[in-house]
C-alpha positions in Angstrom: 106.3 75.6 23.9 108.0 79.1 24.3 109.8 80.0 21.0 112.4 81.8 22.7 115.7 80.8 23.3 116.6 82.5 26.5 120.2 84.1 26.7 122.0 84.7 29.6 124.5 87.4 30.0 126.3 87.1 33.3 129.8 86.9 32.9 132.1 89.2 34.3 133.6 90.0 30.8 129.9 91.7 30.4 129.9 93.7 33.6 133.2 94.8 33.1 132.3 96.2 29.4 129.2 97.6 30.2 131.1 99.8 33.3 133.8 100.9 31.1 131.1 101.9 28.6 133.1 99.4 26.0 130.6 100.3 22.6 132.5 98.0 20.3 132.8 94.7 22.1 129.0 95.0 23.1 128.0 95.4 19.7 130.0 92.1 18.6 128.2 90.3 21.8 125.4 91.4 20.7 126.1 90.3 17.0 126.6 87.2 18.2 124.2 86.4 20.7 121.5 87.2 18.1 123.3 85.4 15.0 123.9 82.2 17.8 120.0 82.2 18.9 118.4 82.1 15.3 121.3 79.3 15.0 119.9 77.2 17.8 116.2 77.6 16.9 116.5 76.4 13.5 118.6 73.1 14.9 116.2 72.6 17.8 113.3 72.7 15.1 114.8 70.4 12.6 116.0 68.1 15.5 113.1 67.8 17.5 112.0 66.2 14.1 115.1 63.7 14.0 116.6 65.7 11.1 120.6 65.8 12.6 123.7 67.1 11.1 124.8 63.5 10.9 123.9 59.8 11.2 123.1 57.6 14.3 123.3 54.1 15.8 119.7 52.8 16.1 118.2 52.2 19.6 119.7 49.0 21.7 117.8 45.8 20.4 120.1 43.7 22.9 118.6 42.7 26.7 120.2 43.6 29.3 122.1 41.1 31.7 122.4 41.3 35.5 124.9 38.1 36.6 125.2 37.0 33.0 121.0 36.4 33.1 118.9 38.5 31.2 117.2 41.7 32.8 114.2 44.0 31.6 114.7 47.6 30.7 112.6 49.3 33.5 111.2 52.7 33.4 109.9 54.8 36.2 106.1 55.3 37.1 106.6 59.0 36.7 108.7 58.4 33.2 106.0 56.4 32.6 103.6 59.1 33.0 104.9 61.6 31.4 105.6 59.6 28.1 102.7 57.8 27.8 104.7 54.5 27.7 101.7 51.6 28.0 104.1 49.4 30.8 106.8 50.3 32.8 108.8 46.8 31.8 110.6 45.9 28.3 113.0 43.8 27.1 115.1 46.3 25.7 115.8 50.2 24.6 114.4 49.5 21.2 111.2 47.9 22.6 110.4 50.5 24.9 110.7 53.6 22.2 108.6 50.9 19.4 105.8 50.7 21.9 105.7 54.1 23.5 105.9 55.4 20.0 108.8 57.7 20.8 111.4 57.3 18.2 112.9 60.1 17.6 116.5 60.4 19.5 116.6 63.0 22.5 112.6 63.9 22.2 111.3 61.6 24.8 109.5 64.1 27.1 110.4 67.0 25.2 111.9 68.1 28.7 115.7 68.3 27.7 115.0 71.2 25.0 112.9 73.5 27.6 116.6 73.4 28.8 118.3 75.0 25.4 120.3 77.8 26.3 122.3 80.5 24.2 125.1 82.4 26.8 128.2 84.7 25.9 131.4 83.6 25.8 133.3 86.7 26.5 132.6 89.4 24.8 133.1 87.9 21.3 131.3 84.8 21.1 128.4 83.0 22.0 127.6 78.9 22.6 124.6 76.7 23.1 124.3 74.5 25.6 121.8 72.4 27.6 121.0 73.3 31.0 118.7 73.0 33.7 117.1 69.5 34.7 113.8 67.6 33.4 112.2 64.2 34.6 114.4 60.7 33.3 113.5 57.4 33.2 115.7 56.5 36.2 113.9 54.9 39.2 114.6 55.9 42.8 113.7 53.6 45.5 109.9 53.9 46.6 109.4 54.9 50.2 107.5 52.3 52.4 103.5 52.6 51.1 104.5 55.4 48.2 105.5 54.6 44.5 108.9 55.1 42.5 109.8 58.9 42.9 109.8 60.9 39.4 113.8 61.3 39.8 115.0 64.5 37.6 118.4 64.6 35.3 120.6 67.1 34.0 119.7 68.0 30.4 123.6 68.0 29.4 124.2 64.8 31.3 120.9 63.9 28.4 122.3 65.2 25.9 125.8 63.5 26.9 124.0 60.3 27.2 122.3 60.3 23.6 125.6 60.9 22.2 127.2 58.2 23.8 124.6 55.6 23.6 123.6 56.6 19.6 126.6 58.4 18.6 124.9 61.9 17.6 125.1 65.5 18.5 121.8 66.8 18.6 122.6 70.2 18.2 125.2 70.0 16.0 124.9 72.7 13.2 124.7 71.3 9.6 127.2 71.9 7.0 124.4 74.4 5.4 123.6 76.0 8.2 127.2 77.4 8.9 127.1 78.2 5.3 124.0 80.3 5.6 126.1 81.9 8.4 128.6 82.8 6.2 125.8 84.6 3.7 124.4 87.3 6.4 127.4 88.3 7.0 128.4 88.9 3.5 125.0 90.4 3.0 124.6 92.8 6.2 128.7 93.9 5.5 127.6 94.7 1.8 124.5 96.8 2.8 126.7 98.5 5.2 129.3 99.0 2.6 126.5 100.6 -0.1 125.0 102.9 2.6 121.9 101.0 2.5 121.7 100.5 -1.4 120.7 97.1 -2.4 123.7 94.6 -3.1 123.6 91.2 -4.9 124.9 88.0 -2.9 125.4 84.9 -4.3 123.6 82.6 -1.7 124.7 79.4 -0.3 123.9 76.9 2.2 120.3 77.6 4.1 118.4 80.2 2.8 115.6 80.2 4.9 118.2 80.9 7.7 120.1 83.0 5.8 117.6 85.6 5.3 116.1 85.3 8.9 119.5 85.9 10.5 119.8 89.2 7.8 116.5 90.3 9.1 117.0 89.8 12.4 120.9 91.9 12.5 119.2 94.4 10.0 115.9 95.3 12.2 118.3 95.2 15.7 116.0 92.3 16.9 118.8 91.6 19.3 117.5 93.7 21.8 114.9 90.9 22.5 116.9 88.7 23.8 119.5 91.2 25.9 
């Protein structure tokens, strides 16, 4: 999978700085496009692991009912496919993700974080979000002599749906990683401050991220993603 995060600058806010030649609020976009893209790599890569900023609710061990009977948890042939699941039939959330060995909450297919996005929000700020669409596990009707079609879902509709179902925000940002946030700046502002002389932070939070988002401000490695 593609490292990068791709960012999309489109608003009008944008188009309207960049005519009037506005220096000052590009740089800050620019700040914080590439401080917010660093930002969503390190939670996608700790997340795709199942490490979240806070707990969840386990997977559904309850059957479903349809007229008060019970009723199997289906999955489509092309869900099917793409997951490796070994049937299409189970009696519930939590015996479908034991036996297709998929565990880990909103990493199925992997399809929902192709979708990760970092955009602008005026020209101050800068969000991530989900976008796009990848295959789900809901079936559509077969046509006469065809199977199930693969039906495709909105990644933030995904995303929405783990939250609800298991009660956790992927790509919520951990205590420590808004900490680390908080320790660029300081650093970049003091380098600034001493003309390039080294200065002495005390650290907190991330580290890892820390220094990675100093580098990147430091060398001007927004430019990759602009």
């Amino acid at each position: 999978m593609a490292d990068l995060v791709e960012v999309r600058v489109n608003g009008k806010s944008i188009r309207d700085a960049v005519a009037e030649n506005r220096t000052a609020d590009l740089q800050l976009v620019a700040n914080a496009l590439v401080v917010t893209t660093r930002l969503a790599k390190t939670i996608r890569k700790r997340a795709q692991r199942g490490h979240f900023a806070t707990g969840r609710l386990p997977y559904n061990a309850a059957a479903r009912k349809n007229k008060g009977r019970p009723s199997w948890y289906f999955i489509s042939e092309g869900y099917q496919k793409q997951v490796g699941a070994p049937q299409r039939r189970y009696r519930h959330s939590l015996d479908f993700h034991v036996k297709a060995g998929k565990m880990i909450a909103g990493n199925i297919t992997g399809g929902m974080w192709k979708g990760l996005r970092v955009r602008n929000f005026g020209v101050r700020g800068a969000i991530i979000e989900f976008t796009g669409r990848s295959l789900g596990s809901r079936i559509k009707k077969r046509s006469r002599g065809k199977p199930n079609q693969r039906v495709k879902v909105g990644n933030r509709r995904k995303a929405a749906t783990v939250y609800k179902t298991l009660k956790v925000n992927v790509i919520a940002p951990r205590d420590q990683e808004i900490d680390a946030l908080g320790t660029a700046a300081v650093e970049v502002l003091g380098m600034l401050t001493a003309f390039g002389a080294p200065v002495t932070v005390q650290p907190s939070g991330d580290r890892t991220l820390a220094r990675a988002l100093v580098d990147d401000i430091r060398t001007g490695r927004v430019t990759r993603y602009l």
